[in-house]
Backbone bond lengths (Angstrom), bond angles and torsions (degrees), N, CA, C in turn:
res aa  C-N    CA-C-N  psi(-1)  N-CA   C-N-CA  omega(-1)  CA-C   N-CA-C  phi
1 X - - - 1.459 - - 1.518 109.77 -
2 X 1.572 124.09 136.66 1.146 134.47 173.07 1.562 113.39 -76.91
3 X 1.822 113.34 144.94 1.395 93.34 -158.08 1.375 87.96 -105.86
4 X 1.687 125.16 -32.84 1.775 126.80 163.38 1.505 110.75 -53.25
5 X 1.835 83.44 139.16 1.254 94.03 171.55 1.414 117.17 101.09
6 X 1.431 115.50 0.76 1.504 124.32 -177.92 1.169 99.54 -141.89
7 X 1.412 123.48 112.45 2.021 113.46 168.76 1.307 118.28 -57.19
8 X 1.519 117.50 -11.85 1.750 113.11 -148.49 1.706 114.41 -135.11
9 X 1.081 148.92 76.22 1.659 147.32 159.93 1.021 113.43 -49.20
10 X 1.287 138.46 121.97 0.961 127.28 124.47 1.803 129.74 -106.16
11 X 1.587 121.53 148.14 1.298 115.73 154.52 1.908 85.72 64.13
12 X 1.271 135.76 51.39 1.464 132.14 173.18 1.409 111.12 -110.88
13 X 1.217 125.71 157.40 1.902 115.47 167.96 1.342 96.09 -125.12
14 X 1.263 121.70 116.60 1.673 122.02 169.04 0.985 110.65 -98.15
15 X 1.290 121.34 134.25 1.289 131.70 163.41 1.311 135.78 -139.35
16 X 1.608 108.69 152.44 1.826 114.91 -163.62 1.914 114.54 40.71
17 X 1.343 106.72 49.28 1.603 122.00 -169.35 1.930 99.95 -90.65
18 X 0.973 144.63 137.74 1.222 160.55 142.08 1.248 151.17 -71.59
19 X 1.474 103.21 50.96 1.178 123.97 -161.88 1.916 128.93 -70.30
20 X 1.189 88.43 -12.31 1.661 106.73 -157.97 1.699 108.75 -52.50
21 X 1.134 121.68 151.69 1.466 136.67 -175.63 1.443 93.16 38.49
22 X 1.715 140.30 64.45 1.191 142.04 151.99 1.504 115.02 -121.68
23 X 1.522 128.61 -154.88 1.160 123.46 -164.25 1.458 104.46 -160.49
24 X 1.573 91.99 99.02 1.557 96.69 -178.67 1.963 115.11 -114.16
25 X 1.279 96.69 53.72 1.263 114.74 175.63 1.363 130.68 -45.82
26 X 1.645 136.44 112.10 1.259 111.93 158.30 1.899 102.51 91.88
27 X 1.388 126.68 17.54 1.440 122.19 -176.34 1.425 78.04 -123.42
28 X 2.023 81.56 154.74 1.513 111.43 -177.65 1.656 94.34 -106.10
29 X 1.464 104.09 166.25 1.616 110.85 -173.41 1.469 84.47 -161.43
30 X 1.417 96.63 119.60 1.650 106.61 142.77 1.265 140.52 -142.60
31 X 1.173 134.91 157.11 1.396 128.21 -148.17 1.214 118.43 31.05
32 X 1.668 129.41 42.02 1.397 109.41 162.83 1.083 136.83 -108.43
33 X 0.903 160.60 -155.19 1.559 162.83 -59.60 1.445 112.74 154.19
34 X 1.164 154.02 124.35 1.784 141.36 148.66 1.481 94.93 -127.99
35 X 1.409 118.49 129.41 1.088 123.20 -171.44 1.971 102.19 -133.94
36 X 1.180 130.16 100.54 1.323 119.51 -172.52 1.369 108.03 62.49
37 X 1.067 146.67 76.46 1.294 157.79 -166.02 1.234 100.71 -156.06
38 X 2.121 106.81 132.07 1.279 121.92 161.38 0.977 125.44 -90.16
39 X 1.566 138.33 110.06 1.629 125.30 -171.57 1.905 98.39 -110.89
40 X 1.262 110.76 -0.14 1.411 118.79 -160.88 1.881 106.04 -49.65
41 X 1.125 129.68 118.75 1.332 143.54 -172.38 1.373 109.03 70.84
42 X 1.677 137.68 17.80 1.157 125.03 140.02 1.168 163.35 -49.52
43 X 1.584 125.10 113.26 1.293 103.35 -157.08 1.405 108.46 -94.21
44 X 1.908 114.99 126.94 0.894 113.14 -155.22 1.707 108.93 -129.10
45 X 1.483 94.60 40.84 1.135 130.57 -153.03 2.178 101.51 -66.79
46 X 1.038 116.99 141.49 1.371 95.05 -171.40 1.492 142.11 114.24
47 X 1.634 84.05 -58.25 1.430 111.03 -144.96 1.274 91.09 -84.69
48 X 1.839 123.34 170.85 1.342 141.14 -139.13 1.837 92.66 -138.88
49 X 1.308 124.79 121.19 1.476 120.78 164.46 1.523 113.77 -123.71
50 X 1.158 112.97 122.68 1.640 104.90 -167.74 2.019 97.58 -131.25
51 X 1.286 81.31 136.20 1.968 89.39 -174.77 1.650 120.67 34.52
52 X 1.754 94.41 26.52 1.888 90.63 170.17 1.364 112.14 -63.72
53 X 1.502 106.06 177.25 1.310 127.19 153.39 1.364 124.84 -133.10
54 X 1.164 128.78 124.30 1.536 120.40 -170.58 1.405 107.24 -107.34
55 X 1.222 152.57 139.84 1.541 133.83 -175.96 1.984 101.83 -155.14
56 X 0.726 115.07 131.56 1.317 148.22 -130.98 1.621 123.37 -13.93
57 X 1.479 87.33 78.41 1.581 121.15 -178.24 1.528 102.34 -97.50
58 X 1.457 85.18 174.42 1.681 103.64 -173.75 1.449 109.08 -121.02
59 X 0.848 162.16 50.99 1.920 160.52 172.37 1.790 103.28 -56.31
60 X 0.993 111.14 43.71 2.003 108.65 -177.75 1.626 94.60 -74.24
61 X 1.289 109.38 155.91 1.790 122.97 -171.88 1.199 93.26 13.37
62 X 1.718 149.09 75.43 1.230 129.03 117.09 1.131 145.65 -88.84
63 X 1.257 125.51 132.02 1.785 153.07 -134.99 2.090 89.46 -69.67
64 X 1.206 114.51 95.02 1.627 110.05 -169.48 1.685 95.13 -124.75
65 X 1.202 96.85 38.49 1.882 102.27 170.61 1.526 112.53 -64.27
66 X 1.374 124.01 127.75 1.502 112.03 174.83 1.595 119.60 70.29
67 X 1.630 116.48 9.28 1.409 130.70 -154.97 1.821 95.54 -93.09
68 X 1.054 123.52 129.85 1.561 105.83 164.18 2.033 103.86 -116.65
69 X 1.348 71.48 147.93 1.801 103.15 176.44 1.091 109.84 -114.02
70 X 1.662 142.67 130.66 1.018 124.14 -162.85 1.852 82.35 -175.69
71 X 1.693 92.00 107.38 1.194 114.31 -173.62 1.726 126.18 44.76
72 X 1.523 87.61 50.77 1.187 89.97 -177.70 1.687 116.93 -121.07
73 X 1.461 126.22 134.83 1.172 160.15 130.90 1.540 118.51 17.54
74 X 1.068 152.10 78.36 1.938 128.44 160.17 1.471 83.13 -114.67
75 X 1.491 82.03 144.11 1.491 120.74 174.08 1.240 113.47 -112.20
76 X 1.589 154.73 146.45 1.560 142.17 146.52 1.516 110.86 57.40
77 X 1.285 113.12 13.71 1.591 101.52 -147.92 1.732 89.33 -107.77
78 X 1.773 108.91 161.69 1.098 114.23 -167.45 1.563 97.83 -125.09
79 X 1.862 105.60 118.34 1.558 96.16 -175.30 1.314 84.32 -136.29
80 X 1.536 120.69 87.51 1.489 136.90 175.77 1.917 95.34 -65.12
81 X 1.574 112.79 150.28 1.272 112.39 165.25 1.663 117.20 37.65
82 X 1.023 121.70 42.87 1.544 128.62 157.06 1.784 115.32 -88.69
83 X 1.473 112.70 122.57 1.708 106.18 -169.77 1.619 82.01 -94.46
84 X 1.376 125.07 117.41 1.131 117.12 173.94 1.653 101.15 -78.10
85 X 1.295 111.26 -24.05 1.942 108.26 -170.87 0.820 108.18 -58.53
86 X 1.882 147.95 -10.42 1.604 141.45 148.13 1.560 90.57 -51.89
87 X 1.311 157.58 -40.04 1.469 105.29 -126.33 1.771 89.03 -114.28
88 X 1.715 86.33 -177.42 1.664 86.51 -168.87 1.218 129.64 -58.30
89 X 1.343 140.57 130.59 1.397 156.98 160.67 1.322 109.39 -21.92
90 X 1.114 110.54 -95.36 1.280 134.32 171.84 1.688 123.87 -21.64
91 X 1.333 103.97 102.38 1.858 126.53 173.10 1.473 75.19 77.05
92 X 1.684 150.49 36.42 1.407 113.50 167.24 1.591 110.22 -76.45
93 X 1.665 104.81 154.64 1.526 99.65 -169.24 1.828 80.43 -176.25
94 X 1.071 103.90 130.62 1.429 126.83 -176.49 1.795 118.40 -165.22
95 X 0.991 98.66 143.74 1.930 109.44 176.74 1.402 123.92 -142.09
96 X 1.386 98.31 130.54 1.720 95.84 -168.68 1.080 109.88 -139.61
97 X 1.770 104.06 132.13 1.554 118.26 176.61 1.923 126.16 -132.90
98 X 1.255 73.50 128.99 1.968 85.66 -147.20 1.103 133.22 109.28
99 X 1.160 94.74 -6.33 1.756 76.10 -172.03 1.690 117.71 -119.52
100 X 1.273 98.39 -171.63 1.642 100.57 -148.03 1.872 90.85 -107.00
101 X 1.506 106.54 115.38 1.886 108.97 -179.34 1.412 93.65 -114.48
102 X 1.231 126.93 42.13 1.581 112.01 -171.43 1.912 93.94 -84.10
103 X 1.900 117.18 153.49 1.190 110.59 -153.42 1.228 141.38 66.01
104 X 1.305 118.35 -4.31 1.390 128.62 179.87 1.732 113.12 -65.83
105 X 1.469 104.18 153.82 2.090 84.38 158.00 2.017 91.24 -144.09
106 X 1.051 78.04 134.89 1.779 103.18 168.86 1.683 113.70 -105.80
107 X 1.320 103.74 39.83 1.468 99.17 -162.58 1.626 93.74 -94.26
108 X 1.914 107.92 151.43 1.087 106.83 -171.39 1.484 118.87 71.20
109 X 1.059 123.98 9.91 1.628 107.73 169.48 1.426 126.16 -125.76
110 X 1.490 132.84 178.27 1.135 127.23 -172.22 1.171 89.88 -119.80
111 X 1.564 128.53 111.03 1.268 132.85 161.38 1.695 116.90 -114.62
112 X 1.527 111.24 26.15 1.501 109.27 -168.20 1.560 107.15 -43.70
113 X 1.821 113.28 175.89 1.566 100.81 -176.91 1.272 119.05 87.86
114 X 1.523 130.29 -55.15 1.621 146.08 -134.46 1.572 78.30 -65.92
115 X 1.346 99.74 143.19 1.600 101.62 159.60 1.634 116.00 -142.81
116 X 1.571 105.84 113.65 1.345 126.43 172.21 1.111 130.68 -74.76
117 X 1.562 120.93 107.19 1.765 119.36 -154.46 1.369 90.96 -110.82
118 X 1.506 122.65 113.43 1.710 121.99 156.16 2.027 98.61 60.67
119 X 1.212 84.02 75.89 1.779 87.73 -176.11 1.362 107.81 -133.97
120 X 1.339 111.14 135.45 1.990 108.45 -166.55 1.989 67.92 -104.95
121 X 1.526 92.22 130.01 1.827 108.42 165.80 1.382 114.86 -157.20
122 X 1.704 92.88 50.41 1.689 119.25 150.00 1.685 96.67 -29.00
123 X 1.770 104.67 146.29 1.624 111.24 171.28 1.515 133.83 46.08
124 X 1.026 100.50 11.32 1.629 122.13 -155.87 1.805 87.69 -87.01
125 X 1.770 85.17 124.41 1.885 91.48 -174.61 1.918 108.51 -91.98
126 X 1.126 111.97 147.35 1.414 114.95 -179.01 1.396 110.29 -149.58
127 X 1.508 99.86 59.35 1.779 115.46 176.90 1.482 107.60 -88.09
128 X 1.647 112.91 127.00 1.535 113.29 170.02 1.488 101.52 58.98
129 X 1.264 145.27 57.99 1.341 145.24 -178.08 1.740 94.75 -140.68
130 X 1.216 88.07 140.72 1.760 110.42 174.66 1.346 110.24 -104.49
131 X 1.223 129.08 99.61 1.360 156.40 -144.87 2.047 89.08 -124.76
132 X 0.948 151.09 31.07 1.269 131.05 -166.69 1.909 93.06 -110.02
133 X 1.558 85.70 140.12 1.530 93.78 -165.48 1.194 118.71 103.59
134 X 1.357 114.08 -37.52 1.744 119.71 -153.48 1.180 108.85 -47.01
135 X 1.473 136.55 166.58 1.528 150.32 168.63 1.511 105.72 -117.04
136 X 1.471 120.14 114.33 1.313 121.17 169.99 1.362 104.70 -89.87
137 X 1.196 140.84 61.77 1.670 122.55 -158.05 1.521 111.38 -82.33
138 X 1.181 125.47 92.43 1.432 116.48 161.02 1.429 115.46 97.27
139 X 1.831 99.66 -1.87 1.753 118.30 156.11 1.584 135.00 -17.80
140 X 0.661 117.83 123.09 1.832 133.45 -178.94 1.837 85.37 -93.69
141 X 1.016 143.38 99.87 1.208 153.91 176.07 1.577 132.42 -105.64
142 X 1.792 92.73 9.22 1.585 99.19 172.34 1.452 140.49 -49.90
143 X 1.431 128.13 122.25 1.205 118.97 176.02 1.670 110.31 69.05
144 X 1.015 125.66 -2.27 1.262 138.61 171.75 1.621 105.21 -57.84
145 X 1.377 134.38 137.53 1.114 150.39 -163.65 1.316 121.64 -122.38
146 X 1.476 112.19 87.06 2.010 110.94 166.28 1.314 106.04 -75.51
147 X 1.468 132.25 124.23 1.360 119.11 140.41 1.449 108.44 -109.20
148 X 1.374 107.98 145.44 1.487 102.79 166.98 1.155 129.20 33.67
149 X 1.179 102.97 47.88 1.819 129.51 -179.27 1.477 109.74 -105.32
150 X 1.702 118.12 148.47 1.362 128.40 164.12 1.046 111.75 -70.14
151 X 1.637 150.28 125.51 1.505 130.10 179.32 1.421 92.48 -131.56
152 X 1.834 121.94 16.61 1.167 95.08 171.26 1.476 150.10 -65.25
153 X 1.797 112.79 167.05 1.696 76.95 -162.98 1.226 142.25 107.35
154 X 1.848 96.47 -62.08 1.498 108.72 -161.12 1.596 121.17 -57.15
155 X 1.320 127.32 -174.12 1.619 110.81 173.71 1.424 88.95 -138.13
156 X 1.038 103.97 114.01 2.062 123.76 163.87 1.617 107.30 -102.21
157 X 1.345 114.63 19.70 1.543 107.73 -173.97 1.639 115.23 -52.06
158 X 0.781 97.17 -71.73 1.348 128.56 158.99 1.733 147.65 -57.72
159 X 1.553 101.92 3.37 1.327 119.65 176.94 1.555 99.79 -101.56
160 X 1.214 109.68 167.76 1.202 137.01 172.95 1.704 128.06 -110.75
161 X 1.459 102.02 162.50 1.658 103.72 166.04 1.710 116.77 37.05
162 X 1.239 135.38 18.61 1.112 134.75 141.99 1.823 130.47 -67.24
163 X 1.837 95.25 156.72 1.915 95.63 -174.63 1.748 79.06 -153.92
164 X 1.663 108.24 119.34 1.162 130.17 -168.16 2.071 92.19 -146.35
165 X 1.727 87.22 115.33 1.556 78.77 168.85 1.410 119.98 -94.18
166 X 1.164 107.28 137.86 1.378 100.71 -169.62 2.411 110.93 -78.87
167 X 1.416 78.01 -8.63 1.709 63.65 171.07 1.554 135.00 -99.52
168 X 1.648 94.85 0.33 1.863 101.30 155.67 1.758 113.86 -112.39
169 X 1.448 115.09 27.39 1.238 114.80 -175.57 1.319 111.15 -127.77
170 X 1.554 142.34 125.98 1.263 121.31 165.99 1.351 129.75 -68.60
171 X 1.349 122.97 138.17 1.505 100.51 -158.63 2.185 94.58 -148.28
172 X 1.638 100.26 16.08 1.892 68.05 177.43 1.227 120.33 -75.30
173 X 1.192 131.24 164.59 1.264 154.22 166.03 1.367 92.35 83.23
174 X 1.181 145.00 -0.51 1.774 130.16 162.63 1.536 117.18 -66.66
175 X 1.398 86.08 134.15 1.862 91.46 -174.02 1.061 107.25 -119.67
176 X 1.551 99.11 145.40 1.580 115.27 171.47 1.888 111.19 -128.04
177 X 0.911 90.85 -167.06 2.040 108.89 -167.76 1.600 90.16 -86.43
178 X 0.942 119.27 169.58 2.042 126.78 146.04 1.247 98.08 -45.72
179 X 1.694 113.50 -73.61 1.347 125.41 -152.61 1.799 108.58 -65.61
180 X 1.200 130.59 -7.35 1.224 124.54 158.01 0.977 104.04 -79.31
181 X 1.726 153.34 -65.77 1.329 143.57 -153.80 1.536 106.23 -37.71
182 X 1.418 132.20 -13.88 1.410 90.95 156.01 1.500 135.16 -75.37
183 X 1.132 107.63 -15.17 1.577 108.60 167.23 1.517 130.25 -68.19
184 X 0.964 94.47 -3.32 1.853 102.85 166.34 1.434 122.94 -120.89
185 X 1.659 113.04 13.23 1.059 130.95 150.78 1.349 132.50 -105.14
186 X 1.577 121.29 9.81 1.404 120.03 -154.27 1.651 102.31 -68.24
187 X 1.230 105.28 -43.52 1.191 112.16 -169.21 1.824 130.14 -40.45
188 X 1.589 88.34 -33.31 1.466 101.77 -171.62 1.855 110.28 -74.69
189 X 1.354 100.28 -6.58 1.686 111.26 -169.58 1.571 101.52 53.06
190 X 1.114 117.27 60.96 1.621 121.90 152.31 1.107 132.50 -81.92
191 X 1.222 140.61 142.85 1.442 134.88 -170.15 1.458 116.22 -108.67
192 X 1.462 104.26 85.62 2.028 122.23 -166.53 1.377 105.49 -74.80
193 X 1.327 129.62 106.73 1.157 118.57 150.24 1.419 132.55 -96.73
C-alpha cells in the first residue's frame, strides 16, 4: 500500500516501503504497522502517529517537527540523530526496544514511564527532560548527556557506560547496581576498584 496521497490510515500494515529523502507531511496513522520500512531523511514533519508500531525500520535524521507519537511502539529500529524535542508534546508516549537512538535529543520533554529495552543511545541528549519512572534496561549509555533532568525513580540497574551528575540532576528514588555507581561518581576523579 502507498502511503502518498492519502491524509488518513487507519488499521494498515506496511511493509518493505521506501520512503527515504521524501515527504510525508501532515498524514494521520492509526493503529498501524511499519514493518522493514525506510523513513531515513524523511520529512515527517506534521504528521500524526497514534498506537503504531514500527519494527525493524530505519527513521535516521527524520524531520519529526510538530510530529506526534502517542503510544507508540519501535522495535529493532534504527533512528540515528532524530531531535525528538521538535515533535509534539501533547499525549507523547513511546517505547523502545532494540533499537539504536545514538544522537538523539529528548531535551525539554516529559517522557516519564518511557521504557528502553537493549538500546545503544551513544550521544543521546537529555537536557531539561523529565525522565521519572524511566527504564534504562540493558542500555549502552555512552556519552549520553543528563542536564538538569528529573531521573526520579528511574531504573539504570541494568544500563551501561553512563556519567550522570547527580548534583545538576534530580535523581531520588532512581536506582542503580553497585557496579554502576561509578558513573555517578566520575566526576570526582576517584579511583573505584
Amino acid at each position: 500500500m502507498n502511503i502518498v496521497g492519502t491524509n488518513y490510515h487507519e488499521e494498515v500494515e506496511f511493509k518493505n516501503l521506501d520512503h527515504s529523502n521524501q515527504k510525508l507531511v501532515g498524514i494521520k496513522f492509526e493503529l498501524c504497522t511499519f514493518i522493514n520500512c525506510d523513513f531515513s531523511n524523511c520529512d515527517m514533519a506534521d504528521s500524526t502517529f497514534v498506537e503504531c508500531k514500527f519494527m525493524n525500520c530505519n527513521l535516521s535524521l527524520a524531520n519529526v517537527t510538530k510530529t506526534a507519537f502517542n503510544e507508540i511502539h519501535f522495535s529493532k529500529c534504527k533512528l540515528l540523530g532524530i531531535d525528538f524535542s521538535k515533535s509534539r508534546e501533547f499525549l507523547l508516549s513511546f517505547n523502545f526496544d532494540e533499537c539504536i537512538l545514538s544522537s538523539c535529543s529528548f531535551a525539554n520533554l516529559k517522557i516519564g514511564s518511557t521504557q528502553f529495552k537493549k538500546c545503544i543511545m551513544h550521544d543521546t541528549q537529555f537536557v531539561n527532560t523529565e525522565l521519572i519512572g524511566c527504564i534504562f534496561d540493558e542500555c549502552d549509555l555512552k556519552d549520553a548527556y543528563f542536564d538538569h533532568s528529573n531521573l526520579n525513580k528511574a531504573d539504570f540497574r541494568n544500563a551501561i557506560n553512563f556519567t550522570i551528575d547527580p548534583e545538576i540532576n534530580k535523581m531520588k528514588g532512581a536506582i542503580f547496581s553497585r557496579i554502576g555507581l561509578e558513573g555517578l561518581l566520575l566526576k570526582y576523579g576517584l579511583d573505584i576498584k
